[in-house]
Structures are given as structure tokens and as C-alpha cells.
PyMOL Python script that loads the backbone (N, CA, C, O; Angstrom):
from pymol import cmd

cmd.read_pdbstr("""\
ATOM      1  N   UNK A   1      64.007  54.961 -10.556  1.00  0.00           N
ATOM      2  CA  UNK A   1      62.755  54.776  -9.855  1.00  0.00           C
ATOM      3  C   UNK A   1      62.487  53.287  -9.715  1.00  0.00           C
ATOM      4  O   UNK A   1      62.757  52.521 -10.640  1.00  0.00           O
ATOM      5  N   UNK A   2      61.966  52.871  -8.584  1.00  0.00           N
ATOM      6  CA  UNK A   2      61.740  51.302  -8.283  1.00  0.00           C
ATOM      7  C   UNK A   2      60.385  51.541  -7.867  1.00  0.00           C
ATOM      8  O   UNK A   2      59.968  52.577  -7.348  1.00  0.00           O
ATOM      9  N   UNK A   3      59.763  50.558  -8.119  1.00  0.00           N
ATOM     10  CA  UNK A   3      58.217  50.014  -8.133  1.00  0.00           C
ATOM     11  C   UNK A   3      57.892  48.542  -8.106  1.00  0.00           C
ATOM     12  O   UNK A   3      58.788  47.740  -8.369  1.00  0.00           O
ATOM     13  N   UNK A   4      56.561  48.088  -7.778  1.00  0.00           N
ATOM     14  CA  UNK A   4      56.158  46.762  -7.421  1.00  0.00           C
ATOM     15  C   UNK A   4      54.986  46.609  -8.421  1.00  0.00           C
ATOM     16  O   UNK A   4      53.963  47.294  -8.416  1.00  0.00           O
ATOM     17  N   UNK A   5      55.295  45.580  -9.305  1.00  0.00           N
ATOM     18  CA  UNK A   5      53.987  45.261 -10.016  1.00  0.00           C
ATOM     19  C   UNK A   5      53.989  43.673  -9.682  1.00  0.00           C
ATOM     20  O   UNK A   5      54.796  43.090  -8.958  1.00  0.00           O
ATOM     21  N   UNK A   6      52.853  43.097 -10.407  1.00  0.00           N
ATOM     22  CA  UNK A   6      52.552  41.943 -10.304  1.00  0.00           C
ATOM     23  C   UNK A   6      52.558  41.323 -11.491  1.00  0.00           C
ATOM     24  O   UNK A   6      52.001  41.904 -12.422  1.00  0.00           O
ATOM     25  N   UNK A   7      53.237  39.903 -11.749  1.00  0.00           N
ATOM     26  CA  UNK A   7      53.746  39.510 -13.027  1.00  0.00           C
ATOM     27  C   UNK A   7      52.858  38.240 -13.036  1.00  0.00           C
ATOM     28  O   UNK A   7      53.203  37.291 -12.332  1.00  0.00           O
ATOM     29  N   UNK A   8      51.891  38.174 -13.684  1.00  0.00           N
ATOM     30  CA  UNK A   8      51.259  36.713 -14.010  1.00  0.00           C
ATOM     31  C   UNK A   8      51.652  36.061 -15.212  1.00  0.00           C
ATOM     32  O   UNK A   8      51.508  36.526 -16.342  1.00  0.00           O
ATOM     33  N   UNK A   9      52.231  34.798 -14.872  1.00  0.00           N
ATOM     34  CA  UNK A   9      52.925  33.984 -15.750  1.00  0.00           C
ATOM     35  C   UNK A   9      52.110  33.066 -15.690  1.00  0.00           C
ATOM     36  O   UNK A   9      51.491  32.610 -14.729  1.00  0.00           O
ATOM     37  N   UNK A  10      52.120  32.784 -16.801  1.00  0.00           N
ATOM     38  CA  UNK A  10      51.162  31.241 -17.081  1.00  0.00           C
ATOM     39  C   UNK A  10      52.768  29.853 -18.484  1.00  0.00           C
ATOM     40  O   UNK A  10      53.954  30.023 -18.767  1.00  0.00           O
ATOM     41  N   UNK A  11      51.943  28.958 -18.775  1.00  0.00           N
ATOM     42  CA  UNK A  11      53.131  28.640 -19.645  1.00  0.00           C
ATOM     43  C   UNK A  11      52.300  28.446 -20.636  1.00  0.00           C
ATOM     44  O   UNK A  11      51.177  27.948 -20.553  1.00  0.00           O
ATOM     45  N   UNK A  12      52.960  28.922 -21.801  1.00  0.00           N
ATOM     46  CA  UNK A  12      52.366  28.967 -23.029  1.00  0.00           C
ATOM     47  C   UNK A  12      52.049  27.375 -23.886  1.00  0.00           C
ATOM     48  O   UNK A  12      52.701  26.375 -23.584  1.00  0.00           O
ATOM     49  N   UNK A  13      51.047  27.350 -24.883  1.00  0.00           N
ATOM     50  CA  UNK A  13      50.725  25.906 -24.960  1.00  0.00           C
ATOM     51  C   UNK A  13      51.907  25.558 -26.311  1.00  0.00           C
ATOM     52  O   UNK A  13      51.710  24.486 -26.883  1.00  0.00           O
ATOM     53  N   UNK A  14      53.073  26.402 -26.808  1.00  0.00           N
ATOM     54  CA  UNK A  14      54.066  26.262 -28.118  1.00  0.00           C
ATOM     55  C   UNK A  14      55.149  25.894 -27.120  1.00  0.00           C
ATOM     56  O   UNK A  14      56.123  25.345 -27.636  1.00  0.00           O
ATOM     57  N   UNK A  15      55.206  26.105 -25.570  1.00  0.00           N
ATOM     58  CA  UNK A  15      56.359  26.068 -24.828  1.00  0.00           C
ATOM     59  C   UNK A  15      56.641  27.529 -24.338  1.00  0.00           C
ATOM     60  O   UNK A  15      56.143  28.598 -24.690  1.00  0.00           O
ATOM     61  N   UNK A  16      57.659  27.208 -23.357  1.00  0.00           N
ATOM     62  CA  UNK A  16      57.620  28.774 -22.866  1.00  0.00           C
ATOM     63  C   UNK A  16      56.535  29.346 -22.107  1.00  0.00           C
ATOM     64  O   UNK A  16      55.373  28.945 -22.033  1.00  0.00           O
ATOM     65  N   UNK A  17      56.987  30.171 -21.648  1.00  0.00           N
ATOM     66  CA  UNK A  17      55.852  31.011 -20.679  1.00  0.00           C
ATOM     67  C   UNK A  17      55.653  32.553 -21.376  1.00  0.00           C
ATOM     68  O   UNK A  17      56.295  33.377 -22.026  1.00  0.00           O
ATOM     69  N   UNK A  18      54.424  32.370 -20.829  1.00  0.00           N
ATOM     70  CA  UNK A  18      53.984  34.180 -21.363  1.00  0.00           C
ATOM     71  C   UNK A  18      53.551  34.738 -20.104  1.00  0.00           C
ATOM     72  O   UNK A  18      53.026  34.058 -19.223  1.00  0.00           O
ATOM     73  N   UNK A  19      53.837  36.346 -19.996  1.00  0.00           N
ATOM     74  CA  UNK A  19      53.458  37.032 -18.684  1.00  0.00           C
ATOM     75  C   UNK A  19      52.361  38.293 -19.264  1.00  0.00           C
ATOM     76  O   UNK A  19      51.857  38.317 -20.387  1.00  0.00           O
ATOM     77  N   UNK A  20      52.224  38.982 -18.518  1.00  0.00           N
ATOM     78  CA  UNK A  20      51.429  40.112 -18.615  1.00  0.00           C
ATOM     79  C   UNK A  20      51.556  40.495 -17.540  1.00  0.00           C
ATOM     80  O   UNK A  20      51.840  39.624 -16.719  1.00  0.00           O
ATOM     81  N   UNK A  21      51.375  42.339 -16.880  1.00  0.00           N
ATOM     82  CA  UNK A  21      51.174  42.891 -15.470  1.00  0.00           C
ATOM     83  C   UNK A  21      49.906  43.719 -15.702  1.00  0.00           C
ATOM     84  O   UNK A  21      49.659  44.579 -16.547  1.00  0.00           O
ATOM     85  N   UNK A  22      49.159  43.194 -14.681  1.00  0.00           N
ATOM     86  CA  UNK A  22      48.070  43.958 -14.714  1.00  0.00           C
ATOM     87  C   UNK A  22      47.879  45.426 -14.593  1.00  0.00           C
ATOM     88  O   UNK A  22      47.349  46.254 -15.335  1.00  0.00           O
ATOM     89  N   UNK A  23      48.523  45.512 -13.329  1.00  0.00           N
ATOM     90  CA  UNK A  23      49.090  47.171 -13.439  1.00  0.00           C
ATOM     91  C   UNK A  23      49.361  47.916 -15.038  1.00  0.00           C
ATOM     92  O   UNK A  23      48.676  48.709 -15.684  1.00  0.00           O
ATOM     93  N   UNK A  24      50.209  47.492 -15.218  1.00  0.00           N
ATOM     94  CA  UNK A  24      50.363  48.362 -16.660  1.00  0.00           C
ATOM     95  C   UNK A  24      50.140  48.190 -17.985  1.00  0.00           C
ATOM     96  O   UNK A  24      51.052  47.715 -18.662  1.00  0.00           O
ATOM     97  N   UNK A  25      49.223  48.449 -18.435  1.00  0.00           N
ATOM     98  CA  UNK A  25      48.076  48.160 -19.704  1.00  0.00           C
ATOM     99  C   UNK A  25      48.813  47.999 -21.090  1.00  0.00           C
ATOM    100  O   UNK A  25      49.207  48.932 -21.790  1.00  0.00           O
ATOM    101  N   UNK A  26      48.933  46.613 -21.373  1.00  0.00           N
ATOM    102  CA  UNK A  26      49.901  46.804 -22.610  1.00  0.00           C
ATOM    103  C   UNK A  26      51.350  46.145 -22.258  1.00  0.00           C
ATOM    104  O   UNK A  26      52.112  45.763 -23.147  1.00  0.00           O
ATOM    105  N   UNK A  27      51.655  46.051 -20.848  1.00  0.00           N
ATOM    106  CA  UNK A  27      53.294  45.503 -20.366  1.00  0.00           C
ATOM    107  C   UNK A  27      52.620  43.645 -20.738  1.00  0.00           C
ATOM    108  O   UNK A  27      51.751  43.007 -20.145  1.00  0.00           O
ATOM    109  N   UNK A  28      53.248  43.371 -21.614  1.00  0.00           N
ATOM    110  CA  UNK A  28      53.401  41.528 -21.429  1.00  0.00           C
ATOM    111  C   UNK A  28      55.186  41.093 -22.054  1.00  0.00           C
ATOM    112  O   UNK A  28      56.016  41.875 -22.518  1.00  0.00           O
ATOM    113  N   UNK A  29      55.298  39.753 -21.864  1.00  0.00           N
ATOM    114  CA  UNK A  29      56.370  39.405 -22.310  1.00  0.00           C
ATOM    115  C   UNK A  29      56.399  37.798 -22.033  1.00  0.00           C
ATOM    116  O   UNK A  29      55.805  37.160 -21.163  1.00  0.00           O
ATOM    117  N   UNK A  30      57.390  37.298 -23.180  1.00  0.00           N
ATOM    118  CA  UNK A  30      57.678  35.596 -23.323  1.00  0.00           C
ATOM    119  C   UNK A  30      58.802  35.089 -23.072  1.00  0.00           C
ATOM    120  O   UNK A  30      59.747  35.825 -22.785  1.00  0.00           O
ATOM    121  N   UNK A  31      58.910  34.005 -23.115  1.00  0.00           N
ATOM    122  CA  UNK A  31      60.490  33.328 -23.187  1.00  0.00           C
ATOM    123  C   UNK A  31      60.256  32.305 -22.708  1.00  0.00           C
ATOM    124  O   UNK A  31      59.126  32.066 -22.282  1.00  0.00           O
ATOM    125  N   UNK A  32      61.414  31.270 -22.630  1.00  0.00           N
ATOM    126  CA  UNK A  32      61.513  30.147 -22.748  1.00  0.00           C
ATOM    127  C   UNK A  32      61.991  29.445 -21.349  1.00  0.00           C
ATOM    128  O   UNK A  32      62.383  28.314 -21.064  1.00  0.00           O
ATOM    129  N   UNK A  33      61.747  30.807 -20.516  1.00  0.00           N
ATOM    130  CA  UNK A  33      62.417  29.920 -19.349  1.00  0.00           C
ATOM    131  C   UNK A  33      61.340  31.525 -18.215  1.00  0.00           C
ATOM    132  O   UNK A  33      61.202  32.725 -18.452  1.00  0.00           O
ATOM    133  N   UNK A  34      60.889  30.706 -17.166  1.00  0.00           N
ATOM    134  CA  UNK A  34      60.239  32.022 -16.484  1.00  0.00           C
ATOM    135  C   UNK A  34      61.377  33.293 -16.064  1.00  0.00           C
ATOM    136  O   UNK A  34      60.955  34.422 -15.813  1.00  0.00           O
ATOM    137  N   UNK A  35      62.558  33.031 -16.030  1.00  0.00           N
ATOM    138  CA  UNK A  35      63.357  33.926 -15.656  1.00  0.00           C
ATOM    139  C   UNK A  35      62.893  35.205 -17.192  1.00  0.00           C
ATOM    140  O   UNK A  35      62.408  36.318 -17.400  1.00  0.00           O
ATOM    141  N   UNK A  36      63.526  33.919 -17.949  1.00  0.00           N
ATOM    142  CA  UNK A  36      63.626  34.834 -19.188  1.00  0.00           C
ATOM    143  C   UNK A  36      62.141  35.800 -19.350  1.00  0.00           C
ATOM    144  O   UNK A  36      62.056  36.941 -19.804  1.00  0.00           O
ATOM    145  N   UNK A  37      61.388  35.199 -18.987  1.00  0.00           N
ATOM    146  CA  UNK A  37      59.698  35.816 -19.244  1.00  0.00           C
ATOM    147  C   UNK A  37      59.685  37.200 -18.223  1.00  0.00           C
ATOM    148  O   UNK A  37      59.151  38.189 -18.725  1.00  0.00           O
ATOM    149  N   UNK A  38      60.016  37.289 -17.379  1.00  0.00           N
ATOM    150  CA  UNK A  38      60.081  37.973 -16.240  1.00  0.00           C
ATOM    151  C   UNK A  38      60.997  39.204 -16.571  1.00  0.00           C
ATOM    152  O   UNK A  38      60.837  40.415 -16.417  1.00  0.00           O
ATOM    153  N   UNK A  39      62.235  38.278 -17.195  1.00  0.00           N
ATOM    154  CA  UNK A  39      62.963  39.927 -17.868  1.00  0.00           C
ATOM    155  C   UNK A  39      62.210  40.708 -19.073  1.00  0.00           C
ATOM    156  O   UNK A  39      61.934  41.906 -19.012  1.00  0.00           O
ATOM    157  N   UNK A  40      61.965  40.006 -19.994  1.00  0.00           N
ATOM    158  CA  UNK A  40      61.451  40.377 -20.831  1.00  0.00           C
ATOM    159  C   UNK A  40      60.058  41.353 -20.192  1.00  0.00           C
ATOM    160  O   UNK A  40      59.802  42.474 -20.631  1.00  0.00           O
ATOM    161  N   UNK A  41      59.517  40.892 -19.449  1.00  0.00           N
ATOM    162  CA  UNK A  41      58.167  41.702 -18.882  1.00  0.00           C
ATOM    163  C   UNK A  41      58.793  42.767 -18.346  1.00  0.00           C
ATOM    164  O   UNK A  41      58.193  43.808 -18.611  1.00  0.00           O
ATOM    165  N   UNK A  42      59.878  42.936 -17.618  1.00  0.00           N
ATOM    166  CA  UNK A  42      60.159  44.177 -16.739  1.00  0.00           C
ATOM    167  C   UNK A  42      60.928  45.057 -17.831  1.00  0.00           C
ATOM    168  O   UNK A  42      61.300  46.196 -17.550  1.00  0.00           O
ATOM    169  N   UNK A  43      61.203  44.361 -19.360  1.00  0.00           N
ATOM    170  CA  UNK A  43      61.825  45.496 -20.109  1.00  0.00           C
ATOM    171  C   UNK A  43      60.585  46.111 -20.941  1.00  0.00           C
ATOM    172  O   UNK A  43      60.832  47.094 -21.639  1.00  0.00           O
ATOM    173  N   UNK A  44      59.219  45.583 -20.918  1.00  0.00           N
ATOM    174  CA  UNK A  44      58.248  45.962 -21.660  1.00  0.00           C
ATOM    175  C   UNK A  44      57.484  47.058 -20.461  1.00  0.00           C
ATOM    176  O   UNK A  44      56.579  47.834 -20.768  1.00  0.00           O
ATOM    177  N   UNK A  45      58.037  46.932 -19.125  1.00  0.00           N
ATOM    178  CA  UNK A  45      57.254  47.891 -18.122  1.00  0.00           C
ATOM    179  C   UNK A  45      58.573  49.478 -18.702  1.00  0.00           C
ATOM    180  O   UNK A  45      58.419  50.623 -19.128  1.00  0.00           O
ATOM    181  N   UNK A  46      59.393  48.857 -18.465  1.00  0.00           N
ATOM    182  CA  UNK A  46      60.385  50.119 -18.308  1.00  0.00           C
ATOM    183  C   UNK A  46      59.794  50.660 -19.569  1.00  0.00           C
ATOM    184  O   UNK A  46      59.107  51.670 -19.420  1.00  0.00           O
ATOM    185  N   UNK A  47      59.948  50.099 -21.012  1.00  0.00           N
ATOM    186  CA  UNK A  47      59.469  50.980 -22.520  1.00  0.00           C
ATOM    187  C   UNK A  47      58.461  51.379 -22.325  1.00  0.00           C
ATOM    188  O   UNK A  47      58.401  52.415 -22.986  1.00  0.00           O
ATOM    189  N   UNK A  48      57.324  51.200 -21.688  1.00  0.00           N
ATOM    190  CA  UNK A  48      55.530  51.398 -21.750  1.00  0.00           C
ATOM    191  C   UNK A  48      56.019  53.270 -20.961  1.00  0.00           C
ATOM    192  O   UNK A  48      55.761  54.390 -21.402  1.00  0.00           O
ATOM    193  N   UNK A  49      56.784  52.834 -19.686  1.00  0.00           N
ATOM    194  CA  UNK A  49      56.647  53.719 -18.798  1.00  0.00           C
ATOM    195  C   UNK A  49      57.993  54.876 -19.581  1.00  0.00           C
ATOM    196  O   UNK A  49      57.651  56.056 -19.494  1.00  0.00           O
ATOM    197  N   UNK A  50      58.868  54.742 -20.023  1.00  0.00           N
ATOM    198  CA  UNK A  50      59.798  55.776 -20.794  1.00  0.00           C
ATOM    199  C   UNK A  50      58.646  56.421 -21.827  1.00  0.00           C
ATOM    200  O   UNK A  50      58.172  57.508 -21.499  1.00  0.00           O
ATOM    201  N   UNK A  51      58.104  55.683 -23.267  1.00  0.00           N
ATOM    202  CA  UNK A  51      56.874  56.278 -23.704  1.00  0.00           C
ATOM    203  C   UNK A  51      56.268  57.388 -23.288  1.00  0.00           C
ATOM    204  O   UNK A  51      56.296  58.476 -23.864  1.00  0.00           O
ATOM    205  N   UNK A  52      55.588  57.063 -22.053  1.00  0.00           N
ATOM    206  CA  UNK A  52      54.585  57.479 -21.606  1.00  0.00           C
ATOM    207  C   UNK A  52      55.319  59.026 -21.404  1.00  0.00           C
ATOM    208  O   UNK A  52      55.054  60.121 -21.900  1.00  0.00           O
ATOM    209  N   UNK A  53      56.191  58.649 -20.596  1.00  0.00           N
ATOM    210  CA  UNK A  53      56.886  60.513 -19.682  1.00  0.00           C
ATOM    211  C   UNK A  53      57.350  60.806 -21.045  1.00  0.00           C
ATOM    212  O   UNK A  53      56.405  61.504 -21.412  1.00  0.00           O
ATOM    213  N   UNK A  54      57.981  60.768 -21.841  1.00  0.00           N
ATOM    214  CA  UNK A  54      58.666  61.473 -22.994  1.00  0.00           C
ATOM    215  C   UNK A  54      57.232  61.727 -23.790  1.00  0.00           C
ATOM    216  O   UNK A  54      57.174  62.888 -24.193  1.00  0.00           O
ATOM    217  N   UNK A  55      55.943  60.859 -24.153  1.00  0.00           N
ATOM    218  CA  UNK A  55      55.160  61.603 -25.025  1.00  0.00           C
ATOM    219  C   UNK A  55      54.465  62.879 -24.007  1.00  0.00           C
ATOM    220  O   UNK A  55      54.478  64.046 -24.397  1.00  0.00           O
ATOM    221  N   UNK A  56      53.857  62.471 -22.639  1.00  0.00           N
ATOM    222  CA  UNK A  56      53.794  63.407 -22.098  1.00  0.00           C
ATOM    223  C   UNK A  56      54.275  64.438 -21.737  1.00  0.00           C
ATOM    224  O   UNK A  56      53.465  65.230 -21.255  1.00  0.00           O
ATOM    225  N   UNK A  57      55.781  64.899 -21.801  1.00  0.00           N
ATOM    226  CA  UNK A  57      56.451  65.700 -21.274  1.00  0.00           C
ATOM    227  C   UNK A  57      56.652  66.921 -22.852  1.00  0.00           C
ATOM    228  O   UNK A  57      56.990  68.083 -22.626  1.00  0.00           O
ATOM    229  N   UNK A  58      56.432  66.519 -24.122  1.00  0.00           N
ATOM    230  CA  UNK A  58      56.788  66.650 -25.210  1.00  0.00           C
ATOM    231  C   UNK A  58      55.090  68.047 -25.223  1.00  0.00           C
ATOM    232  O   UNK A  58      53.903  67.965 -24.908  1.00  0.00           O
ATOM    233  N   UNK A  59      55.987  69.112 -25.765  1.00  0.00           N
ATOM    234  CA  UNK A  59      54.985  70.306 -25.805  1.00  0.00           C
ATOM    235  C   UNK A  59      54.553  71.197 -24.615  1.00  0.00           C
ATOM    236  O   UNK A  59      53.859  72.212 -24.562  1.00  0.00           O
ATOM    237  N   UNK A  60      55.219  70.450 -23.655  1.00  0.00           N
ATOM    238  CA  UNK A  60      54.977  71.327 -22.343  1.00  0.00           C
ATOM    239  C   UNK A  60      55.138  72.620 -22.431  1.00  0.00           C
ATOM    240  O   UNK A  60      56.029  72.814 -23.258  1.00  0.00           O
ATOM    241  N   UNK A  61      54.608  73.948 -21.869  1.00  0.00           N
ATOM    242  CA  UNK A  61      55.202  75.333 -22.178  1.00  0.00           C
ATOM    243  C   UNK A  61      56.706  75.051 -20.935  1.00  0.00           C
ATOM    244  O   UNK A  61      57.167  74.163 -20.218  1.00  0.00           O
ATOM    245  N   UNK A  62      56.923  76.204 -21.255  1.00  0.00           N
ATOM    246  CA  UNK A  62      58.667  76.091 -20.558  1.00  0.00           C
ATOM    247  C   UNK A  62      58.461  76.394 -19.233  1.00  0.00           C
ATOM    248  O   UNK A  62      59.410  76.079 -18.514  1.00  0.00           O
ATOM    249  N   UNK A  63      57.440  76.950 -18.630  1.00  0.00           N
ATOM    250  CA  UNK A  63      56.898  77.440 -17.322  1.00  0.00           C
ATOM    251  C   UNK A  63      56.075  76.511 -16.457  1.00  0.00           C
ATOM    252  O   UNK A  63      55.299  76.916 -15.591  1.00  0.00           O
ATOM    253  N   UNK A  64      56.339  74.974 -16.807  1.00  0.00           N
ATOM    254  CA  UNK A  64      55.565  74.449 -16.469  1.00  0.00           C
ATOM    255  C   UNK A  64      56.726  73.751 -14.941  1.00  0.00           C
ATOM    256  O   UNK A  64      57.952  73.653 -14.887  1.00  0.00           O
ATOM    257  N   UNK A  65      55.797  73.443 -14.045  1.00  0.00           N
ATOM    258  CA  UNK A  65      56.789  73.033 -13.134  1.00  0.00           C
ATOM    259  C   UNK A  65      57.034  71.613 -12.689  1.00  0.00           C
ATOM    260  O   UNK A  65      56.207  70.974 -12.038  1.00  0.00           O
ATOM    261  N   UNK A  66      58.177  71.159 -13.057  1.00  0.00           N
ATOM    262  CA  UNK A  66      57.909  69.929 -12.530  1.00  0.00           C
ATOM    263  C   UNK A  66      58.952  69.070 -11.620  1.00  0.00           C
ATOM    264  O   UNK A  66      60.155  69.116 -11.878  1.00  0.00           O
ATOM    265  N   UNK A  67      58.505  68.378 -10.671  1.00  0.00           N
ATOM    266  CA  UNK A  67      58.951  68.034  -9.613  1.00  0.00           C
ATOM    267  C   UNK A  67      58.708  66.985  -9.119  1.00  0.00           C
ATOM    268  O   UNK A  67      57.506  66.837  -8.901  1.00  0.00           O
ATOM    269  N   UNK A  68      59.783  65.581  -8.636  1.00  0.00           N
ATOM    270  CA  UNK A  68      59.463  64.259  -8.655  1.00  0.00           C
ATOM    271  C   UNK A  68      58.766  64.458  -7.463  1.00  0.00           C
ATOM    272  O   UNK A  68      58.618  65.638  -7.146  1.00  0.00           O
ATOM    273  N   UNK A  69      58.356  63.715  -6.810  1.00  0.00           N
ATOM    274  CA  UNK A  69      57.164  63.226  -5.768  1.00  0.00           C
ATOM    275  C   UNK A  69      57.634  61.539  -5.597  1.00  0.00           C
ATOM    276  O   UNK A  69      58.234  60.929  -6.482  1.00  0.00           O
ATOM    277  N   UNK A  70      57.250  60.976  -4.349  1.00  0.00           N
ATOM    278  CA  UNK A  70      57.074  59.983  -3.428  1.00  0.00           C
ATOM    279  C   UNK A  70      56.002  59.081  -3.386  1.00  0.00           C
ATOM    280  O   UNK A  70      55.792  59.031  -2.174  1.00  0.00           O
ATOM    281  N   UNK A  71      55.351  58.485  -3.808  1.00  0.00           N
ATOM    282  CA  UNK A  71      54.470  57.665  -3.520  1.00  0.00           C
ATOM    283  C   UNK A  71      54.829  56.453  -3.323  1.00  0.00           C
ATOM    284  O   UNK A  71      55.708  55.750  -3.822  1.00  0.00           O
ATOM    285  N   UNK A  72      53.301  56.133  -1.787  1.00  0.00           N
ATOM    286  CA  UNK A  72      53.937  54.749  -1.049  1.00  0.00           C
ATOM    287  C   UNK A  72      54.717  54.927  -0.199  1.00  0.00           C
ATOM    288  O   UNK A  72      55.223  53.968   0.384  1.00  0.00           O
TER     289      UNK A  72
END
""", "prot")
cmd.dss("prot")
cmd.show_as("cartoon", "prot")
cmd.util.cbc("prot")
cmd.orient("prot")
């Protein structure tokens, strides 16, 4: 799945930059170079968002239906 968030990077006052995405509550990430900050942020979107479907999906009855969808 591919998606568009928005990565606000600022540079941190120890060095390095720190990010956060507003979109997803809890996604931030650091490093020492904005590349590096940027990966690090898109591996804290992917964990937030794996979380999320595996705690949600966990207890479902077996009859439940589910089916990807399109948005955008």
C-alpha cells in the first residue's frame, strides 16, 4: 500500500533533525542527516500502521468480511 503524508522536519538544537507527520498520531523520527530523519519517520509510519491492522484485526469472529478498498 502507498500513501502521502507530510513530514515536518525541523533540526534539532543537540544536532540532527527531528520529524513528526501530522497525519499519523505518534509517527516521529531523528537522525543525523534529513535523509536519515525521513527514513526513520517512514519506518515509524509503517510500525504505527502494521500495529494498528494486526491489533485491530485480532478477535474478529471468522464471519467477518473483509475486503481492501481504494481511497483517493
Amino acid at each position: 500500500m502507498k500513501a502521502e503524508f507530510t513530514a515536518i522536519i525541523e533540526p534539532a538544537p543537540e544536532g540532527g533533525c527531528w520529524a513528526f507527520c501530522p497525519e499519523v498520531l505518534g509517527a516521529n523520527g531523528q537522525g543525523d542527516s534529513v535523509e536519515e530523519t525521513k527514513q526513520n519517520l517512514i519506518e515509524a509510519i509503517q510500525f504505527i500502521f502494521e500495529d494498528r491492522r494486526s491489533d485491530f484485526l485480532r478477535g474478529l469472529p471468522d464471519d467477518a468480511i473483509q475486503e481492501k478498498i481504494l481511497v483517493g
